[in-house]
C-alpha positions, 0 to 999 in steps of 0.5 A: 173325562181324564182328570189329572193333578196339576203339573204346578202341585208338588204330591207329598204322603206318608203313612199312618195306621190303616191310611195315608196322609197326602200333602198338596203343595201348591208351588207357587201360592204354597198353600198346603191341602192335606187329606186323608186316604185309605188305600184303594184311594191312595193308589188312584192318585198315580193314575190322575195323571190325564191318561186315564179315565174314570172307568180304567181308573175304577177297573186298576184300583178295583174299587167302585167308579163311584168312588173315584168320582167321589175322589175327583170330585173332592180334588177337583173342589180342592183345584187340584185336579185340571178342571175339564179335558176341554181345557186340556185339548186347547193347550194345543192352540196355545204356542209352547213358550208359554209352557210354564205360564200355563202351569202358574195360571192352573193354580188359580183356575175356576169352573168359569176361568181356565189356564188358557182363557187366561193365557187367550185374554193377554194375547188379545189385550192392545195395550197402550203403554206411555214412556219408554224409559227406565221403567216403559221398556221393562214393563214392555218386554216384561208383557211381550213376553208374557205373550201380549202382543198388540201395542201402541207405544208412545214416546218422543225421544231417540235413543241415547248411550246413556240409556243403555244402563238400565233400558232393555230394548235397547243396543248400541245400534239404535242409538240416534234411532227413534225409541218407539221404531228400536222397541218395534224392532225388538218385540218382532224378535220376541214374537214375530206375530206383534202388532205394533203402534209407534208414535213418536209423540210427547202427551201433553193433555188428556186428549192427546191420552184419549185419542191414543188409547181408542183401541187399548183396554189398559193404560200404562203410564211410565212417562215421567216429564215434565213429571211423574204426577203431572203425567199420571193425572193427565193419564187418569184423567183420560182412562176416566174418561174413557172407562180404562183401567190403567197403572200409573208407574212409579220410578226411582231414585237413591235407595227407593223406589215408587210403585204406583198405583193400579186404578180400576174406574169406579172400583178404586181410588184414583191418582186425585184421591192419592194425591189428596191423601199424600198433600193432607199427610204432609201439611199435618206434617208441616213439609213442603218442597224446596224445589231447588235441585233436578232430583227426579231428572239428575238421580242415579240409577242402575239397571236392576232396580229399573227391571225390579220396579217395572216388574212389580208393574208388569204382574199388576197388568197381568192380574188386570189381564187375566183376572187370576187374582186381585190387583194388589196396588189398588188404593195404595202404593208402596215404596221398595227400600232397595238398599235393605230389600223392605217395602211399606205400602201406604194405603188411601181411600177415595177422597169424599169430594174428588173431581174426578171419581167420586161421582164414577158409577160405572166399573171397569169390565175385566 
């Protein structure tokens, strides 16, 4: 074995009587391990670089092999140490761009889950994503580049100079051109191994979802006519039905911004129960809609709250993905108050009576 430290954790020490205290910065969680080393101890950590095994470690430091086993051992409990040299050797079947993703993925490794079963997991995924607006096309690119690369892509329209404000695979060449056949056109530029679906079909029921999503193992709704709700039930309705996780995307509008929630069948809440909830706290509050403006078709917006939006949704489908943590937008949602960077998250259970998940046994396989 050739333990090393992994490249995403910064090594801090200084020196105490007799010892040395040794900080690991976990950069991107940035939880601190911290531990106590004596010399000989000390001086193997420059050596758990995945250049050394065990014995040439034992035979520099001149201490005992048990005790460098009884170091690694400790570190690697800690998922500080790289977990096999299996796992090293498989880099190289994973192509170098996703370089970094690999080191961001080390820190959440397990015994059973590594960084490239991780990477391995989203590059097999077919994901079925629907909408290719201001939202569709930044969760689009956002996964492609993450190194999906199987897609079925639905929507009706073409493209259009307006669009071009805030939907990122777009240039003013493709205006007029289908919006699925423009995005095919750009993922081959980002990875030109991409299979991709286009269709260019509005979704009107939740057959026309299910026959859609066949193949896919994740649903993503960024669709929002003839509504954002009305788009999100037909969509959940449809990964009940066919046992599919999915996100429902939220959207924007003036200084706030919608971030839907993720739905695993029968371990979450689903779109019904939020809208339960939502229809409860407003008629205790005494509101109803005056329906009388096009706000959700008419309001403004730019390019970056579109991109911060969706992105928030492109992380939720990679932990769905990867399983490198636990999605965070289950059984809730939250609204991102972009004029004074705040977000509050509101929180909902399963609603007793649903009709469409309270009676879900069977849980997602992920």
């Amino acid at each position: 074995m050739l333990p090393k430290i992994k490249d995403s954790i910064s090594v801090l020490y200084r020196r105490r009587e007799g010892a040395y205290e040794v900080s690991f910065l976990f950069n991107v969680s940035s939880i601190i391990l911290s531990f106590e080393l004596n010399e000989p101890a000390f001086r193997c950590l420059y050596y758990l670089d995945g250049q050394h095994s065990i014995d040439q470690i034992a035979s520099i430091v001149d201490i005992e092999k048990r005790e460098v086993r009884g170091l690694i051992a400790t570190l690697r409990k800690a998922r500080i140490l790289c977990m096999s040299p299996s796992t090293e050797s498989r880099n190289e079947e994973i192509d170098k761009r996703f370089t970094t993703q690999l080191n961001f993925f080390a820190e959440f490794e397990t015994r059973m889950l590594s960084r490239v079963e991780m990477q391995k997991r989203l590059q097999m995924s077919h994901i079925l994503i629907i909408g290719l607006g201001g939202i569709g096309t930044w969760v689009l690119q956002g996964l492609s580049l993450a190194g999906v690369n199987k897609f079925t892509l639905v929507d009706p329209d073409v493209v259009e100079i307006s669009n071009l404000n805030r939907q990122c695979m777009f240039t003013l060449a493709d205006v007029g051109k289908e919006k699925v056949e423009a995005a095919t056109n750009k993922l081959a530029q980002i990875d030109p191994h991409v299979h991709v679906s286009a269709l260019q079909r509005k979704i009107a029921s939740k057959d026309d979802c299910v026959e859609f999503a066949q193949q896919a193992n994740l649903i993503i709704n960024c669709a929002d006519e003839p509504s954002t709700d009305v788009m999100n039930r037909i969509v959940s309705e449809a990964g009940y039905e066919l046992n599919l996780p999915h996100i429902l995307c939220g959207g924007y509008d003036g200084h706030l911004s919608f971030i839907g929630p993720t739905v695993l069948p029968g371990k979450s809440a689903c779109w019904h129960c939020y809208e339960h909830a939502l229809d409860r706290q407003l008629g205790l509050a005494g509101y109803k809609h005056l329906a009388i403006t096009q706000s959700h078709i008419q309001g403004g917006n730019i390019g970056a709250i579109s991109a911060i939006t969706a992105n928030y949704h492109v992380l939720e489908a990679i932990k769905v993905l990867t399983g490198f943590s636990t999605p965070t937008m289950l059984n809730r949602t939250a609204e991102l108050d972009f004029l004074r960077f705040g977000i509050h998250f509101r929180n909902f259970k399963r609603f007793r009576n649903c009709p469409l998940c309270a009676t879900k046994k069977k849980g997602v396989s992920l």
